[in-house]
C-alpha positions as MATLAB code, in Angstrom:
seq = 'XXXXXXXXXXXXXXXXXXXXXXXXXXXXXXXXXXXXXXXXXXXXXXXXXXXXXXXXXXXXXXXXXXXXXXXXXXXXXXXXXXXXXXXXXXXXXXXXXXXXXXXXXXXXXXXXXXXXXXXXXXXXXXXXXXXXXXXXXXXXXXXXXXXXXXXXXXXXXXXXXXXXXXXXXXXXXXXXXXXXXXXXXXXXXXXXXXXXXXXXXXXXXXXXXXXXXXXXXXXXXXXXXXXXXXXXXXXXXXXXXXXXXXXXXXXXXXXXXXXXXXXXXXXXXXXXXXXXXXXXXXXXXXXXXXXXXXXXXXXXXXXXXXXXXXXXXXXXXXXXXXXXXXXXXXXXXXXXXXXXXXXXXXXXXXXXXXXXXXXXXXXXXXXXXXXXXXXXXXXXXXXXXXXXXXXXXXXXXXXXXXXXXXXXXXXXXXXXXXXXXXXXXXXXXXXXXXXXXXXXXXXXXXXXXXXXXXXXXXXXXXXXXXXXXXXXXXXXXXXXXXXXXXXXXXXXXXXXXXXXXXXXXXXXXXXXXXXXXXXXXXXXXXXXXXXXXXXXXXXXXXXXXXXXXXXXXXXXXXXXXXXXXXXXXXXXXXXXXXXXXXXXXXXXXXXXXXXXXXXXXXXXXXXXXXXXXXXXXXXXXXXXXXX';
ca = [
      -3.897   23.601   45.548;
      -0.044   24.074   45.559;
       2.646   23.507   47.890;
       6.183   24.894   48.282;
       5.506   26.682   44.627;
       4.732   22.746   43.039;
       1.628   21.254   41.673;
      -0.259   17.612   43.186;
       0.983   16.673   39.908;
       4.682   17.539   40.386;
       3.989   16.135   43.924;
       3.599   13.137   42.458;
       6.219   13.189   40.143;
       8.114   13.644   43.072;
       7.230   10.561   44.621;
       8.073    8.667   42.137;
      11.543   10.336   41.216;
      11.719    9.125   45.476;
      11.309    5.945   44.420;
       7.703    5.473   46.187;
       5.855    4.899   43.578;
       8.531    1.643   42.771;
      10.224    0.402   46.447;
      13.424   -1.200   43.895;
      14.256    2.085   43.366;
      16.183    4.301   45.657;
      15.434    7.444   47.288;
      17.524   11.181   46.557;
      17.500   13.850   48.065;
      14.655   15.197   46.659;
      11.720   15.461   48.893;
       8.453   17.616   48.478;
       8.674   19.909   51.693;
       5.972   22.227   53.092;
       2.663   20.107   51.990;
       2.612   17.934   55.448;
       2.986   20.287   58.856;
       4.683   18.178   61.513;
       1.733   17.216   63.566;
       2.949   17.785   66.922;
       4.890   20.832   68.246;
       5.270   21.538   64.883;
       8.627   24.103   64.448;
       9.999   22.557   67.679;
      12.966   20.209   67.517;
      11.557   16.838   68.242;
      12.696   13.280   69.326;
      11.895    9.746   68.016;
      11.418    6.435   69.227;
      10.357    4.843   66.456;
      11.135    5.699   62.514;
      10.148    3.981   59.386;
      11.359    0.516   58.870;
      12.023   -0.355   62.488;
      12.147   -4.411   62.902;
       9.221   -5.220   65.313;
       7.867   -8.869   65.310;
       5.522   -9.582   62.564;
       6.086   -6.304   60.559;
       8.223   -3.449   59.703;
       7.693   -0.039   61.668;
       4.903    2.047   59.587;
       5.318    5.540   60.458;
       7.087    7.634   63.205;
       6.649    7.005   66.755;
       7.154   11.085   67.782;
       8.415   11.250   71.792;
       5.918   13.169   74.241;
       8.378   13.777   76.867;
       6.474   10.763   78.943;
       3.085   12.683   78.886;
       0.269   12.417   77.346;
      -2.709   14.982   76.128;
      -0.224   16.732   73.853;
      -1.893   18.328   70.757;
      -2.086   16.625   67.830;
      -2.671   18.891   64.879;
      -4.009   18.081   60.950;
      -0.218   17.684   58.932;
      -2.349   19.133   56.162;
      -5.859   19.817   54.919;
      -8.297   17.101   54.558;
     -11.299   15.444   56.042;
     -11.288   12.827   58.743;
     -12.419    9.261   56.778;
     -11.796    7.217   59.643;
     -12.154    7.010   63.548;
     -10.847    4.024   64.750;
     -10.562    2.381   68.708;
      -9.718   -0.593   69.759;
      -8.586   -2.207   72.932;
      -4.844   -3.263   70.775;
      -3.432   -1.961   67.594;
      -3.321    1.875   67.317;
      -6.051    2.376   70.153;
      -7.588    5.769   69.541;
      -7.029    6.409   65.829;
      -7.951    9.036   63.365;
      -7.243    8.697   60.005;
      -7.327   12.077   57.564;
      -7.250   12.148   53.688;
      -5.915   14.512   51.834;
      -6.438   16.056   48.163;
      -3.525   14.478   46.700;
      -4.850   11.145   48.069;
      -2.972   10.481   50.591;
      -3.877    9.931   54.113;
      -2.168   10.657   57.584;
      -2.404    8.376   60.184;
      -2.627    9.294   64.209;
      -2.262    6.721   66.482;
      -2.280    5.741   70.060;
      -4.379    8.743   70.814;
      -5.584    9.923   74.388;
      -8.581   12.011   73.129;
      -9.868   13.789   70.307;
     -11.949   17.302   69.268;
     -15.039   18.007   70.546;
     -16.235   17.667   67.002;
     -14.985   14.179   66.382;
     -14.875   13.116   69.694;
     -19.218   13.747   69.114;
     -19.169   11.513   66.535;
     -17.189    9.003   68.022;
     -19.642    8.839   71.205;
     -22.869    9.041   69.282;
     -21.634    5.934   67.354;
     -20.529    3.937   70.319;
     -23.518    4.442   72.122;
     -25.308    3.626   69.011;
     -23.819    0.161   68.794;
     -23.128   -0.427   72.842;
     -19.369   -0.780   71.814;
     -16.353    0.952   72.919;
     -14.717   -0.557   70.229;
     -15.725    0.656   66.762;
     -14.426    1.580   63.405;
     -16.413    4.380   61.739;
     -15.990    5.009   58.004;
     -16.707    9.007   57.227;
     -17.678   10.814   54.181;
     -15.619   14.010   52.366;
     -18.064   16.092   53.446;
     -18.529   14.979   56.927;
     -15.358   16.151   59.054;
     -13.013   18.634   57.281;
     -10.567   19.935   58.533;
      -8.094   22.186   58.251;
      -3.960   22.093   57.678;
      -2.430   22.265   61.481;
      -6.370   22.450   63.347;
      -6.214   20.786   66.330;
      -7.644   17.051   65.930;
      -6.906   15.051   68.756;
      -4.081   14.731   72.187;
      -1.736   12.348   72.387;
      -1.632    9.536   74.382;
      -0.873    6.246   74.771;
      -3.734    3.899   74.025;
      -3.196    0.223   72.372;
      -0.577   -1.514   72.235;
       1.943    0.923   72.776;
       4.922    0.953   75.446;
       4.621    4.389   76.419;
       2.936    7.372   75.784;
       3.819    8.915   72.215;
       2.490    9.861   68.867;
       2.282    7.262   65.674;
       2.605    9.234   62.950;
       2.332    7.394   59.526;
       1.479    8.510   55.956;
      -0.013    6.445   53.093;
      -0.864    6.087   49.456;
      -4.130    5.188   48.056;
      -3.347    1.365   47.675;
      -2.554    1.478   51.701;
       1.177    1.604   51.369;
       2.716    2.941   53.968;
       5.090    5.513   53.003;
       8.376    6.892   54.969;
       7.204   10.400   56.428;
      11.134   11.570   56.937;
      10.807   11.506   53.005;
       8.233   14.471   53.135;
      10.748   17.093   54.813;
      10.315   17.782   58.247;
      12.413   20.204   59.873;
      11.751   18.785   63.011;
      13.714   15.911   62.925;
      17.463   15.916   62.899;
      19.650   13.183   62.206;
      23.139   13.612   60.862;
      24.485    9.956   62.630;
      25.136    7.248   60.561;
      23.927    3.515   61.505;
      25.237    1.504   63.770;
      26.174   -2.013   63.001;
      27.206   -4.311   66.640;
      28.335   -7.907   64.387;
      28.172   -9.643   61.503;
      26.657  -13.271   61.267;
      27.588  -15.683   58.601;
      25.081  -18.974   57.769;
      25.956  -22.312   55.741;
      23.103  -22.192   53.064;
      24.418  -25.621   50.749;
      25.133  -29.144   52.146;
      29.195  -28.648   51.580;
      29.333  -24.973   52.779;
      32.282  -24.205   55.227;
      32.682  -21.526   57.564;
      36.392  -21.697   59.262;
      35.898  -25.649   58.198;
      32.667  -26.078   60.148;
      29.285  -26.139   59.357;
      26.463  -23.467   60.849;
      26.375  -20.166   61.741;
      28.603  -18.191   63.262;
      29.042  -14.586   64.554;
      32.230  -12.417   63.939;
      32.670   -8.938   65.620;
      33.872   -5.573   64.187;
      35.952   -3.142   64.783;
      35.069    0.094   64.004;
      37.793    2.455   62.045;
      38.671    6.669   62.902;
      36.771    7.522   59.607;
      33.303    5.657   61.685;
      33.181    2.502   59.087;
      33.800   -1.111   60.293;
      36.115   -4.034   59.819;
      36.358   -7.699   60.530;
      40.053   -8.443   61.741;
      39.854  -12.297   62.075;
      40.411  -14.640   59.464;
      37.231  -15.878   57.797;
      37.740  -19.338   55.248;
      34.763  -20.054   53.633;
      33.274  -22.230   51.151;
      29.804  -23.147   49.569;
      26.490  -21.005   49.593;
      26.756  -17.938   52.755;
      24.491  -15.969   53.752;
      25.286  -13.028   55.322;
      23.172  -11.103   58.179;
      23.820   -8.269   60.343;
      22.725   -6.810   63.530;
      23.206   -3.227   63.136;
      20.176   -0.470   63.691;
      20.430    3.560   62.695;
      20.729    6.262   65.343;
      19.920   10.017   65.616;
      21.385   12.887   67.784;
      18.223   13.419   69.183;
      17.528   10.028   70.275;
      18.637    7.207   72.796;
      16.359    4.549   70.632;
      17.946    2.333   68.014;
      16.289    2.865   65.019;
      15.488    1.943   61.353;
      17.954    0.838   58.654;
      17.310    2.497   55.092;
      19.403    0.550   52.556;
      21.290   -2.328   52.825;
      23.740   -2.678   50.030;
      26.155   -5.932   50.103;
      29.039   -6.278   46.744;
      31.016   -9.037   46.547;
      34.367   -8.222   44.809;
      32.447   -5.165   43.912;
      29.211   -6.259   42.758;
      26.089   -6.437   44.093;
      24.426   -9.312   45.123;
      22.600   -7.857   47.445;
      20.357   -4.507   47.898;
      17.366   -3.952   50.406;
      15.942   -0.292   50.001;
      12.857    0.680   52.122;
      10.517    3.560   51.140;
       6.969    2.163   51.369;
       5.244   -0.717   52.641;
       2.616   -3.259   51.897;
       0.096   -4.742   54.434;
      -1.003   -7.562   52.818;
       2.524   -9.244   53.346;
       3.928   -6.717   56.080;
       4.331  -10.193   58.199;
       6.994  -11.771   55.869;
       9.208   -9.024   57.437;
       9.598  -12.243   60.038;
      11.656  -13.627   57.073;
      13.445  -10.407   56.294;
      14.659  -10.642   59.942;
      15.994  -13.569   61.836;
      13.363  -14.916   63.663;
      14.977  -17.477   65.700;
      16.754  -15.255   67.271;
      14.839  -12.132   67.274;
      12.434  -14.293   69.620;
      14.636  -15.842   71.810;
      17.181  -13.205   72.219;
      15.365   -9.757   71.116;
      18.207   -9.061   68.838;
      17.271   -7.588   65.311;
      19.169   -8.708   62.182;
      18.584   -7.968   59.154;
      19.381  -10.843   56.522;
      21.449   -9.589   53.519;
      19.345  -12.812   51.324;
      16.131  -13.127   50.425;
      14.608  -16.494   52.381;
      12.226  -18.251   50.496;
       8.533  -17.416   51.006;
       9.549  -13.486   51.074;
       7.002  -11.942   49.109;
       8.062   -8.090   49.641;
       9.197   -5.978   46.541;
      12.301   -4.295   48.722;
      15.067   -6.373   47.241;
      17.131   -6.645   43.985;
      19.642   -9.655   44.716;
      21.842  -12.107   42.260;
      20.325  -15.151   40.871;
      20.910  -16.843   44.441;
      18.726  -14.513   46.348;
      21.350  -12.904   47.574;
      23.671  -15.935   48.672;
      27.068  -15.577   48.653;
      28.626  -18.431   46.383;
      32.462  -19.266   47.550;
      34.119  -21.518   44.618;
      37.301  -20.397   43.778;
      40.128  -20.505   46.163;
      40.819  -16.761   45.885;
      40.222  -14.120   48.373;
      36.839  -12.070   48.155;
      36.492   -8.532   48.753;
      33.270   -8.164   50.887;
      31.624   -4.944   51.587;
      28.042   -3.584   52.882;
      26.947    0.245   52.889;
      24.260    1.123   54.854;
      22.676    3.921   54.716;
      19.150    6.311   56.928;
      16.424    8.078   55.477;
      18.936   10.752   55.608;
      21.302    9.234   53.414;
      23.913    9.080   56.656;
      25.730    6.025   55.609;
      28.061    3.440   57.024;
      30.237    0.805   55.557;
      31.727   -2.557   56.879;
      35.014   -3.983   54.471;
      36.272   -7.328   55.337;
      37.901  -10.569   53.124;
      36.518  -13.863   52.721;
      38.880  -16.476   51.833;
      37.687  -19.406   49.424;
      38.691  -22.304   51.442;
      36.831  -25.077   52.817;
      39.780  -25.618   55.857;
      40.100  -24.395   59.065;
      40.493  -25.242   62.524;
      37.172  -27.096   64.164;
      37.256  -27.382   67.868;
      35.880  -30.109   69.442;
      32.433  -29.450   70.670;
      31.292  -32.776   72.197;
      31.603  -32.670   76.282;
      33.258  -35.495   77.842;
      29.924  -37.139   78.280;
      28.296  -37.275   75.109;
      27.999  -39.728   72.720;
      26.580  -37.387   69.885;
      24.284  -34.599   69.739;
      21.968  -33.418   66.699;
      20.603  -29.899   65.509;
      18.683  -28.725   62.228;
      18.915  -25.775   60.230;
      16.494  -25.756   57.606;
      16.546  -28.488   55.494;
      19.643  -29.669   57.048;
      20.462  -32.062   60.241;
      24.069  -31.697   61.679;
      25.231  -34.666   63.684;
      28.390  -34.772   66.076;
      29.332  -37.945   67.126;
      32.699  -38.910   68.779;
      35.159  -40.825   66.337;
      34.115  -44.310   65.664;
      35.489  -46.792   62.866;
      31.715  -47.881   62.518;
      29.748  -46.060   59.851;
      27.000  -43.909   60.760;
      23.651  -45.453   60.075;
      20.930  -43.469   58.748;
      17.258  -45.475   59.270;
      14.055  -45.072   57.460;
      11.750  -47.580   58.028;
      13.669  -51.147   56.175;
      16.179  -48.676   54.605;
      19.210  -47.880   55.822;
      21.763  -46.150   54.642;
      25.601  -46.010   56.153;
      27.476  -42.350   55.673;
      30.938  -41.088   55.791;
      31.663  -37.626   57.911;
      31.804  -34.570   56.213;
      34.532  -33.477   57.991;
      36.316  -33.901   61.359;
      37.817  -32.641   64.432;
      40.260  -33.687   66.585;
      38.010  -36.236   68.487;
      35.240  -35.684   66.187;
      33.436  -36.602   63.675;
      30.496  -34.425   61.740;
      28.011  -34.988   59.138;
      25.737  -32.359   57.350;
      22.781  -34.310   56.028;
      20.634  -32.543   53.743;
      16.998  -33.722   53.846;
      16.091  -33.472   50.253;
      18.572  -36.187   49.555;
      18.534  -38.129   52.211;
      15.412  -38.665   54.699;
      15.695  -40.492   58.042;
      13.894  -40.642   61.457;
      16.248  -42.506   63.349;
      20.078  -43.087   62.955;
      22.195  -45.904   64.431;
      25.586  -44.822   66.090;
      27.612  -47.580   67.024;
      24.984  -50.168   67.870;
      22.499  -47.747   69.551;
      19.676  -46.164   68.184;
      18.214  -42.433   68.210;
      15.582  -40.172   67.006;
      15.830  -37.788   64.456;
      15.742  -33.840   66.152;
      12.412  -33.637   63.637;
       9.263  -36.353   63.765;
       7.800  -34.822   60.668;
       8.267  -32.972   57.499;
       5.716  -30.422   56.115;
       5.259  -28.460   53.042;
       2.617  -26.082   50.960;
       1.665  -29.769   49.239;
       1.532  -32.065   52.443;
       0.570  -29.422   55.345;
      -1.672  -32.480   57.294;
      -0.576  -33.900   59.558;
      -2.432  -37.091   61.245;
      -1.649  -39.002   64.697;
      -3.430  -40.857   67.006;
      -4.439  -37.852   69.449;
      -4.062  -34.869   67.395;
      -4.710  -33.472   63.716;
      -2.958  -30.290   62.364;
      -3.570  -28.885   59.200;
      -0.825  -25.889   58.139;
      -1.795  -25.217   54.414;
      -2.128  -21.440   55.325;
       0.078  -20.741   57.220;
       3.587  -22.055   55.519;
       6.165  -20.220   54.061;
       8.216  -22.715   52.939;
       9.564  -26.411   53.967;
       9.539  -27.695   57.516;
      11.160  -30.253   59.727;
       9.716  -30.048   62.715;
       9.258  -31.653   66.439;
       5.345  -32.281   66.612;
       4.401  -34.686   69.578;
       2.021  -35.367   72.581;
       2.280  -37.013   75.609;
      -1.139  -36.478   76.562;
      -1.101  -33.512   79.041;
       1.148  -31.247   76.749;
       0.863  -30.810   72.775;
       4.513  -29.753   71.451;
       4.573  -28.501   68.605;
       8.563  -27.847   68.334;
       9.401  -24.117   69.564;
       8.704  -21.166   68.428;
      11.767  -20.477   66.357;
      10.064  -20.597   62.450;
       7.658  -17.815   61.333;
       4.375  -18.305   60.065;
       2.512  -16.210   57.772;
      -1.259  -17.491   59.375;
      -2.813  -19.491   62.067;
      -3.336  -22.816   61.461;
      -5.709  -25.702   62.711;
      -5.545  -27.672   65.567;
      -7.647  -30.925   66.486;
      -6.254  -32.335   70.207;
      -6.986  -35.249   72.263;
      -6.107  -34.800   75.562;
      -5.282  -36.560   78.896;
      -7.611  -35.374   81.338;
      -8.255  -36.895   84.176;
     -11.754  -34.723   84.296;
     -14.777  -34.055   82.751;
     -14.402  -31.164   80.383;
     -16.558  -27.690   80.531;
     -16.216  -24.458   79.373;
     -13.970  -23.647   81.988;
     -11.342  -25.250   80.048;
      -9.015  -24.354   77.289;
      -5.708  -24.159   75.436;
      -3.423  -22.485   76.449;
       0.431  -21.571   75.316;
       2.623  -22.198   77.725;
       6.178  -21.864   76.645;
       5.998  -18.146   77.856;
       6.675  -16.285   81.127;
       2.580  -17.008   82.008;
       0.013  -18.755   80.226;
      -1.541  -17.379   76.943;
      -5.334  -17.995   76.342;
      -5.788  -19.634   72.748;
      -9.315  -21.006   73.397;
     -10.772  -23.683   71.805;
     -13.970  -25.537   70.905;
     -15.012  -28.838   72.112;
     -16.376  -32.004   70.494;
     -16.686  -34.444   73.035;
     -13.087  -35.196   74.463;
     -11.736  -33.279   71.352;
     -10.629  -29.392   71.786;
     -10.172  -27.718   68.399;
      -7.806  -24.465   68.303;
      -5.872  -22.220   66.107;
      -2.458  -20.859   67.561;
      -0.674  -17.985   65.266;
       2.786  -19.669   66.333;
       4.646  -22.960   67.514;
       5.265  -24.032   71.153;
       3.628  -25.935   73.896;
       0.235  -25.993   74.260;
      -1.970  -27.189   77.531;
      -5.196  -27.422   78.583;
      -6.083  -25.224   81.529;
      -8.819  -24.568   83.803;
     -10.258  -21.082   84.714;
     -13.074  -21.173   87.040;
     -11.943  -17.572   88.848;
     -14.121  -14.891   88.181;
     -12.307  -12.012   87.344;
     -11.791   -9.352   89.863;
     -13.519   -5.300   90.158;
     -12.170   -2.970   92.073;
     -13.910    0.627   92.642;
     -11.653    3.872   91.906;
     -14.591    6.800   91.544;
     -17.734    6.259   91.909;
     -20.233    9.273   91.620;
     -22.579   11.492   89.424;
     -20.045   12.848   87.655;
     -17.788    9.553   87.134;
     -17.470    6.132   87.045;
     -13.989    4.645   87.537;
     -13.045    0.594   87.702;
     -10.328   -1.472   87.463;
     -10.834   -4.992   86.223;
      -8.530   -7.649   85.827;
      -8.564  -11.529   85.375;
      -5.562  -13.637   86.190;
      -5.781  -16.717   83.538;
      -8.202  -16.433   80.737;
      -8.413  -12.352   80.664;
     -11.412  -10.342   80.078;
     -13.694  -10.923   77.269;
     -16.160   -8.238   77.462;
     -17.499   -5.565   79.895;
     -21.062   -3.763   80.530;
     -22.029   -1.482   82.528;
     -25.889    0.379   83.159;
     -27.053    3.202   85.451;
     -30.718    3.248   85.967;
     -30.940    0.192   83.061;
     -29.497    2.717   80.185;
     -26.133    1.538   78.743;
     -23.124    3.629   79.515;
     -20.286    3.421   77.407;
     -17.083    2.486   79.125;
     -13.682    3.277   77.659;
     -10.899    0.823   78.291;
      -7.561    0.602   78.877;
      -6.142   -3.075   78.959;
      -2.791   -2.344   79.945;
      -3.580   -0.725   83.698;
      -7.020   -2.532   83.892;
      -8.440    0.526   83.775;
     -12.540    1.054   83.019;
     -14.154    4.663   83.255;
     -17.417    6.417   82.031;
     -17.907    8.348   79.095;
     -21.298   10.417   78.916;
     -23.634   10.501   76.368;
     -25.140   14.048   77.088;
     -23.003   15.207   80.282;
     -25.905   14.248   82.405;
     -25.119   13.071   85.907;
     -25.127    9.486   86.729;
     -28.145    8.676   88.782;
     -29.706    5.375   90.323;
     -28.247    1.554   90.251;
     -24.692    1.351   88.664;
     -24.291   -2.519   87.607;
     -21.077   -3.557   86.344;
     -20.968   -7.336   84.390;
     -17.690   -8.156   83.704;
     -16.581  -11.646   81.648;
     -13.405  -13.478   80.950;
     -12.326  -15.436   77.937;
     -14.065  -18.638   79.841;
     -17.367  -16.934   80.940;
     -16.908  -16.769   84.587;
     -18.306  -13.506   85.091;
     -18.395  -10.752   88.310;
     -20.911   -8.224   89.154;
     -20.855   -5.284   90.986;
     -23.524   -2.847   91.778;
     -23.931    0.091   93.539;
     -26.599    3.055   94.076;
     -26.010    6.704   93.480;
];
């Protein structure tokens, strides 16, 4: 089989001259057009709101995320010839999924579907009723499903977890990398607009690093130039370990959506000590993008920065950096030329120039209000403490020990220390006769992840990246386990004694409650002990749900059977429904509530409909009806 006058095997040699085959390497222009049709609307200009490499909480985009105009049943064609190995649905994820392989081993990827062929869509209801699951993931044979290049498989929709209706288009390799489809040469997509970059942020990453004479992290705005690159045009004194991060996203003529970054080279005095290039992607680690990113605020404030240094616990292979990781060392007092080209899948690129000045002064406002004595923060293995001028030493307390410690540096009214935990431990600290907490009760690492207390257990070994000082405490009702500002690469286990003043049953659970609403976690109990594993830090409560949830009737007749369901607390665990005692199979969207009948044969519904809906703490609701 050929394509575009080349051979599978100069396909392949293709990929790797693309730099798939090794992500360190970066792309050219060089990309093996005409095997993969686009798979919807193909020869028609189209419009994304997703591409390759997005930043989305817990992983880089995968594929494309190809516009629908805000409709859904569009057709969905093969991009090439193959045969369908997978048929995948689930209430979250990708929903409706098909999955096609492909003679040079690749396979396409169509997600968030509305419907598919009569063909597959037969083998996707004969399995489902075969099981009495909506949900199922059916493995298929070569010989089973073929298809041909641009057949129609399936319609769009917008099933799963996705915010509107569209097409997820994604392409991988036999080891399950995800590879960029723009690199395959579709016509359809046109993008001659370089990224977009809104600020620049710049972190302390050593105990004496200075950033205009102060210690943290701190933003600095651009300006953009006529010839479209950017410039800083403050002043910027600096000293120590930086690291640099940027908020800045690509765009396309043909989109309103901010998009994905390509390459991320950063030079210091013209040499690199930083460069991010993204071409394919793992799964096995896809989550440490949450380290790639800043989490903090990428949580808190839904901005997206990427971080021009590797953090520690980064397993992906996207980076080549200096021996730092990527840190900026300031040492000399000289001024640094700093610069950063971006660049798209379309090699559009943008650059930002600015000068760093290696110098550990400044000017350090006071930050204290009129009323405070001192305040605390930490950032990573280091606690910052402002406390208004005082001729009596700071005391740091650990246990017997104590240990008195001169400012790092000063304002005005001011003055500041930068502790660095691996030298110096504390978990109170004395400031002029008074005493305070630390801003951390604990510390945790890969070697000491267990934590024990009177009323609760937790046990992290899994789910660390790296070193942890962190706010875990209960005051009965509530379990705090610090905020949800450090990313974790697993769940983690959680034995809790709380404060209730009831008897518990299976009504109750934990819950995370530092959101907008409650979020069901569950649990398991053992007398007066509830054992849980969250995927993330916060608060957590115990809540009861003794509601059952509620049905409401859309359609009800031979031909169909329409519901909504919905449960206000716990949410719905599972759903069954029978006419005449025979199982019907009901497909499901979460997102709307929505519940309707899919027939087996096309034969009318006839006889007692019964509809058993559950939640996540088995109160359950049934509704029946006759036809």
């Amino acid at each position: 089989m050929t394509f575009t006058g080349f051979s599978i095997i100069s396909f392949s040699f293709f990929l790797f001259l693309l730099g798939i085959v090794d992500s360190k390497k970066e792309s050219t222009n060089l990309d093996p057009k005409g095997y993969f049709a686009f798979p919807i609307e193909p020869g028609s200009q189209t419009s994304l709101s997703g591409t390759f490499g997005d930043i989305r909480i817990n992983h880089f985009h995968a594929g494309l995320d190809i516009r629908t105009g805000g409709r859904e049943g569009k057709s969905v064609y093969a991009a090439a010839e193959g045969y369908v190995s997978r048929i995948k649905v689930a209430n979250g994820g990708y929903g409706n999924a098909l999955y096609i392989t492909h003679p040079n081993g690749l396979t396409t990827v169509y997600g968030h579907l509305k419907d598919y062929n009569k063909v597959i869509k037969n083998v996707l209801v004969s399995r489902q009723y075969e099981v009495h699951s909506f949900e199922v993931d059916i493995e298929l044979k070569p010989n089973e499903l073929p298809v041909n290049k641009g057949e129609l498989v399936a319609f769009s929709g917008n099933t799963g977890g996705s915010g509107g209706p569209h097409l997820h288009f994604e392409i991988r390799d036999q080891e399950e990398n995800t590879l960029d489809p723009s690199l395959f040469g579709f016509d359809e997509i046109k993008d001659n607009v370089a990224p977009v970059v809104e600020f620049i942020s710049l972190k302390c990453l050593s105990a004496d690093a200075r950033i205009n004479g102060a210690f943290g992290v701190f933003d600095f705005s651009v300006t953009q130039l006529k010839n479209g690159d950017y410039q800083i045009n403050e002043d910027i004194n600096a000293w120590g370990d930086i690291g640099l991060e940027l908020s800045a996203y690509d765009k396309s003529q043909t989109s309103p959506f901010r998009l994905g970054i390509k390459s991320i080279e950063l030079k210091k005095d013209n040499i690199t000590e930083f460069k991010f290039v993204l071409d394919k992607l793992a799964f096995h680690n896809k989550i440490d993008m949450n380290l790639h990113a800043n989490y903090e605020r990428m949580v808190n404030e839904n901005i997206k920065i990427h971080k021009a240094y590797v953090e520690e616990g980064n397993s992906m292979k996207l980076y080549k950096t200096n021996s730092k990781n990527g840190y900026l060392s300031i040492n000399s007092f000289k001024s640094h030329a700093i610069s950063i080209k971006l660049k798209d899948t379309y090699q559009n690129e943008r650059n930002i120039n600015f000068q760093i000045q290696g110098n550990k002064a400044g000017t350090v406002k006071d930050i204290l209000s009129s009323s405070q004595k001192n305040k605390t923060s930490i950032q990573g293995h280091f606690v910052k403490i402002i406390r208004q001028s005082a001729i009596e030493k700071l005391r740091l307390i650990d246990g017997n020990f104590v240990t008195e410690i001169e400012p790092s540096y000063t304002s005005p009214n001011e003055q500041i220390y930068i502790i660095d935990l691996n030298d110096v431990y504390f978990s109170k600290f004395s400031d002029r006769g008074a005493v305070y907490e630390a801003p951390y009760t604990v510390e945790i690492t890969n070697h000491f992840a267990t934590i024990l207390r009177k009323d609760f257990e937790l046990n992290l070994k899994n789910a660390l990246y790296h070193q942890l000082y962190v706010r875990f405490r209960t005051d009965g009702k509530v379990l705090d386990l610090d905020d949800d500002v450090y990313p974790l690469k697993d769940k983690f286990d959680v034995k809790w004694l709380p404060n209730l003043p009831y008897a518990v049953t299976e009504k109750d659970a934990a819950y995370l409650i530092s959101g907008r609403r409650p979020k069901f976690v569950g649990g398991t109990w053992n007398g007066l002990t509830v054992s849980f594993q969250p995927k993330e830090f916060g608060s957590y409560e115990i809540l009861r749900d003794e509601t059952k949830p509620n049905i409401s009737t859309r359609n009800i007749n031979a031909n169909s059977l329409t519901f909504n369901i919905k449960d206000d607390l716990s949410g719905i665990k599972s759903y069954e429904c029978f006419v005449s005692g025979e199982w019907v199979l009901m497909e499901y969207e979460y997102k709307d509530g929505l519940l309707w009948s899919e027939k087996k044969n096309g034969e009318p519904f006839v006889g007692e409909v019964i509809l058993k809906v559950t939640d996540n703490c088995n109160n359950t609701e049934i509704f029946k009806t006759n036809i």
